[in-house]
N, C-alpha and C positions, 0 to 999 in steps of 0.2 A: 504493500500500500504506500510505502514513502518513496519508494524507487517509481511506483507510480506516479506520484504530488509530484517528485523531483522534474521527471519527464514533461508534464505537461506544465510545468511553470517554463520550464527551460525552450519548449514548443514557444509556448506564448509571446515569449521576450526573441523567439528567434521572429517571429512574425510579426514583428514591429522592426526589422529591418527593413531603413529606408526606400523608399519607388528608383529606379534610376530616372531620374525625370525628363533626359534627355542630355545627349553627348556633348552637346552646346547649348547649354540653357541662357543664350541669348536676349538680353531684352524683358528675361520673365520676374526679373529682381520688380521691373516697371509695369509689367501687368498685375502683380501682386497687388503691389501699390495700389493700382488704380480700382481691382475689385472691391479690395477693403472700403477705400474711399466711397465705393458706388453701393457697398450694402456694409452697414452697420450692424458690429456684431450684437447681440441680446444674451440676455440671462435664461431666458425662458427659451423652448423650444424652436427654431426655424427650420425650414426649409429653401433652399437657394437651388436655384436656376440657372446653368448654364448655358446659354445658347448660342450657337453661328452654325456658318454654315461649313461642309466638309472640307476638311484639311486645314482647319483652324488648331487652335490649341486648347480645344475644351477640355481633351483627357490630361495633356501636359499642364493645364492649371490644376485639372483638379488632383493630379498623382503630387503638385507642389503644395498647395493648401492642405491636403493628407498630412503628407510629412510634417509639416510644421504644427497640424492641431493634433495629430493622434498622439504622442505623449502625455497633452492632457487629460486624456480618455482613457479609463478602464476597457473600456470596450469599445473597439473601432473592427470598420469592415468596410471593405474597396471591392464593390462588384462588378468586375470589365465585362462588357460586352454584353450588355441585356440585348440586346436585339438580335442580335447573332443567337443566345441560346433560346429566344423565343423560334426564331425561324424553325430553330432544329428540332422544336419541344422538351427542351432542357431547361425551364425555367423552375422547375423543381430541387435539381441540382445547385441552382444559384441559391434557394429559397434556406434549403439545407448549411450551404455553409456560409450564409450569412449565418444564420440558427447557431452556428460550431462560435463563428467568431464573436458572438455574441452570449456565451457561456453554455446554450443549451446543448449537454454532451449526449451521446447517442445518440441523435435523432436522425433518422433517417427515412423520408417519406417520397414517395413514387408519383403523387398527384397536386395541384399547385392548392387544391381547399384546403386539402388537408393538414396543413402547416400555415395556414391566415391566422387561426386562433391562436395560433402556439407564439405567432409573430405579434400578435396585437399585444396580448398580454406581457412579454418581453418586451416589446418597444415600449411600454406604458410604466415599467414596474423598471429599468434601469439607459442612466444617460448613456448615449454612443453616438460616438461619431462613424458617417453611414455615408457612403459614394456609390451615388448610381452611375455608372457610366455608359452612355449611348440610346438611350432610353428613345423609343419611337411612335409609343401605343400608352393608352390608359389604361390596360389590362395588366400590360407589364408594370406601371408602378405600382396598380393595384394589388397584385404578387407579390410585389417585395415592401411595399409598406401599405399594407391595407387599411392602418392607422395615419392620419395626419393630424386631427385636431389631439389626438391622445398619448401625443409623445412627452418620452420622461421630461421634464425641466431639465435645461442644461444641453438638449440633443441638439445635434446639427448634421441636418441632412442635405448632402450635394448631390445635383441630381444633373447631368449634361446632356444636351439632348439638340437636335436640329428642329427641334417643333415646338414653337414659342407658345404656341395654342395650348398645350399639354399643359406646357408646364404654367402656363396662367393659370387655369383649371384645379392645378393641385396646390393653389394656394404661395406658390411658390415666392418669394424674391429672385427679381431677374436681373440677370448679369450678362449683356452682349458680349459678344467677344470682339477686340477691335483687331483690324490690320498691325503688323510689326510698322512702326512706326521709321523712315526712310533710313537714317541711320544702321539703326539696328540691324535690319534687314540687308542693307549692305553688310555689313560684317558677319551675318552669318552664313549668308549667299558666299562669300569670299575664304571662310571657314571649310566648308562643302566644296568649292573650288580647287583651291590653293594649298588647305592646308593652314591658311592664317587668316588674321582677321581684315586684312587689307589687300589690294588688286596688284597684281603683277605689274611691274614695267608693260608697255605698251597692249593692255588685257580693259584698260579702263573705259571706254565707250565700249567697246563689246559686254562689258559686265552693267553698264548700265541700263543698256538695252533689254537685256537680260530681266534687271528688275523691274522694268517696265512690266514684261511681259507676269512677271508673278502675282505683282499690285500688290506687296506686303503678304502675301499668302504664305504661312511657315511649310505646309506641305511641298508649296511647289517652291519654293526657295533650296529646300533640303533634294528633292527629286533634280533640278533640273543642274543645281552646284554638280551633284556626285554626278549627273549626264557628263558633263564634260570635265571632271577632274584629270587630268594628267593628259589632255590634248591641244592639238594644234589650234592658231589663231583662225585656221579655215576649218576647222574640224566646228569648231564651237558658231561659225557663220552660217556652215551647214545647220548644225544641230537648231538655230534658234530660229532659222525660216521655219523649218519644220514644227515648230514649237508654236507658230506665231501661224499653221493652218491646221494644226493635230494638237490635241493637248498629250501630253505622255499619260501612259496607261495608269499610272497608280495615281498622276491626278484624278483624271475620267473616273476611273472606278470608284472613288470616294464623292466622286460628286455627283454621280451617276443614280448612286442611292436614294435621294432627293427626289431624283427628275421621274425615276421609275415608279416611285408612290402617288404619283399626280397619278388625275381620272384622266380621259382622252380631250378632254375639255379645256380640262388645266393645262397640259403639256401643249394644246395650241397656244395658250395666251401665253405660255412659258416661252416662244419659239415667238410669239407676235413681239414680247418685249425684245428678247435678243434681237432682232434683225430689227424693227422698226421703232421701238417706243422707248428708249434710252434718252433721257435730255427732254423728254415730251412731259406735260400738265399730268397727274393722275387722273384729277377728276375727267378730262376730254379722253382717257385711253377707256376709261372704265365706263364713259357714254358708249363710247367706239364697239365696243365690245358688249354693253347689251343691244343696241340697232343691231348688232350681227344675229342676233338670238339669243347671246352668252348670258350665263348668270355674273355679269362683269363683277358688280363686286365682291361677290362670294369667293368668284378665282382669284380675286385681287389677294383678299383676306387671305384664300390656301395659300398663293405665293410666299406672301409677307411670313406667313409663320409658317413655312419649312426653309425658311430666311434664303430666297432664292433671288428676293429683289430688294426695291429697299425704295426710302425719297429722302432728299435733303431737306432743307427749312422750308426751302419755299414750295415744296411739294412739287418737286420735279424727281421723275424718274431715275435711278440708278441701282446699274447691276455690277458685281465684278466681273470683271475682264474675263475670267476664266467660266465661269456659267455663260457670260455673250457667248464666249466660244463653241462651248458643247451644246445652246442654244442653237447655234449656225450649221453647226455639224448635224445634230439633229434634222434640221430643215430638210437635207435634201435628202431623207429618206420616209418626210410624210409628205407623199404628193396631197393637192398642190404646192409647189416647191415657192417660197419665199425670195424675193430676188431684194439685195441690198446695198450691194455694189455697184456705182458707176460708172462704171466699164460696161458690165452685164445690164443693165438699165438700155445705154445705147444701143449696146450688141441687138437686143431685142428690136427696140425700137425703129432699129435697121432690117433687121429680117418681117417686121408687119410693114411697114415702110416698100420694101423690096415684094412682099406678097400682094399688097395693095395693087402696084404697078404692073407686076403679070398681069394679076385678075383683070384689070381694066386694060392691056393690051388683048388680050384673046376676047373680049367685051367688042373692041376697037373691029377686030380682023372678023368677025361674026358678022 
């Protein structure tokens, strides 16, 4: 029995070694900051909100805000990938060893009911600090905290998610996640590069280019450095045409996630904003778009909260660079095909132009 106690103290305390939070945690000393600043911590229960969109640093804040609360905490627990073990029907699994990290020992249960009770009662009866991470559905918080109003004093639950909607709903305090601010972003762009925090001898307009094409995004900053680590000045001209008409796959794929959850509806107005309503009125897009038939602002609302679009102050349109992209990409594989460039605008406008004038020659010769 004591070689037992011995074992599971010594478990515990191993399980509070730190997240690695990331090989160049760049810039995150200032995101810290800035969450803190933007939600106030409480004595009594909260739950917090993180949101943006894919290939942001929602999981790298919350694996950092871990590290630094969970010492204060008897009991903490980091659950990665809710959405993934939902897909797979594994959220039982997650349910479980939240339950472990959480003190309740043996338990082990094969259905997501049967462990709600055992979880309400535990979150209500002792303080923990609780990470949901990637959260996409209200079933799944419901799973893993099927209590909100009846958490112990003291808990603090982080919950990150690309669905702002959700997590309004659970009550949550919300925290956007912003862009790496230009600086930063260079140096970690140049980190992924080079190898250091600053641009080679004559690499400097190519590397800004570069960051153009990211717009502060930590994913693709990290994807597109290590694309060109240890290559040529024309290897890297190559690689950022390329960039600048394809996004690389492990961008795509995380952002992919978003565009896939839209109804058939949504993903046109998704494809309308990319190619035409960038820079445009909200209010005239979302006219636009019920005269079409659309439920305009309904899709406006999905947009806004799987954080695909956005507006500035004066309520004008804006998307990141990288969604315009795969927006565009998209287009020309839902006919009718979207045209945005003016080039292809003429091109057209030459070929009905050029059709016009047959017609009315063979018209002529009749």
């Amino acid at each position: 029995m004591q070689l037992k106690n011995i074992v599971n103290m010594v478990s515990k305390e191993l399980g509070k070694v730190p997240f690695l939070v990331a090989d160049k945690p760049i810039g995150l000393v200032d995101i810290v900051r800035d969450f803190e600043e933007a939600v106030e911590s409480e004595h009594n229960a909260q739950i917090v909100g993180i949101v943006g969109m894919g290939g942001a640093v929602k999981t790298t804040l919350a694996k950092e805000l871990y590290n630094r609360k969970s010492p204060s905490f008897k009991y903490s627990s980091f659950v990665f990938a809710v959405r993934d073990a939902a897909s797979k029907n594994a959220l039982h699994e997650k349910q479980n060893m939240l339950l472990k990290d959480l003190g309740v020992q043996d338990s082990a249960f094969d259905n997501i009911e049967g462990v709600k009770a055992i979880l309400v009662n535990r979150l209500r009866s002792v303080p923990a600090l609780i990470v949901l991470d990637d959260v996409d559905h209200g079933s799944q918080l419901d799973a893993l905290l099927p209590t909100k109003d009846g958490l112990a004093s003291g808990s603090l639950v982080i919950v990150t998610s690309r669905e702002l909607n959700l997590l309004a709903k659970s009550g949550s305090t919300i925290y956007r996640i912003k862009a790496l601010n230009p600086l930063h972003a260079k140096e970690l762009f140049c980190w992924h590069a080079f190898l250091q925090s600053h641009s080679q001898e004559g690499f400097e307009n190519t590397v800004e280019k570069f960051l153009q094409a990211c717009d502060g995004l930590l994913l693709s900053l990290e994807v597109f450095g290590g694309l060109v680590y240890g290559k040529s000045k024309d290897y890297w001209e190559s690689q950022l045409n390329k960039i600048l008409k394809i996004l690389a796959e492990d961008v795509k794929g995380r952002l992919n996630v978003s565009y896939n959850s839209l109804d058939e509806e949504e993903k046109e107005m998704f494809m309308d904003v990319a190619c035409f309503f960038i820079g445009k009125k909200k209010s005239w897009v979302i006219e636009v778009w019920n005269e079409s038939g659309w439920s305009g602002l309904h899709g406006w609302e999905t947009l806004v909260n799987k954080c695909l679009v956005n507006v500035d102050k004066n309520d004008i349109i804006i998307m990141h660079d990288h969604l315009r992209d795969l927006g565009r990409e998209f287009t020309g594989r839902h006919p009718p095909s979207r045209v945005w460039h003016q080039e292809q605008i003429i091109d057209i406008q030459k070929q009905i132009k050029l059709s016009f004038i047959k017609r009315n020659s063979c018209h002529l010769l009749l």
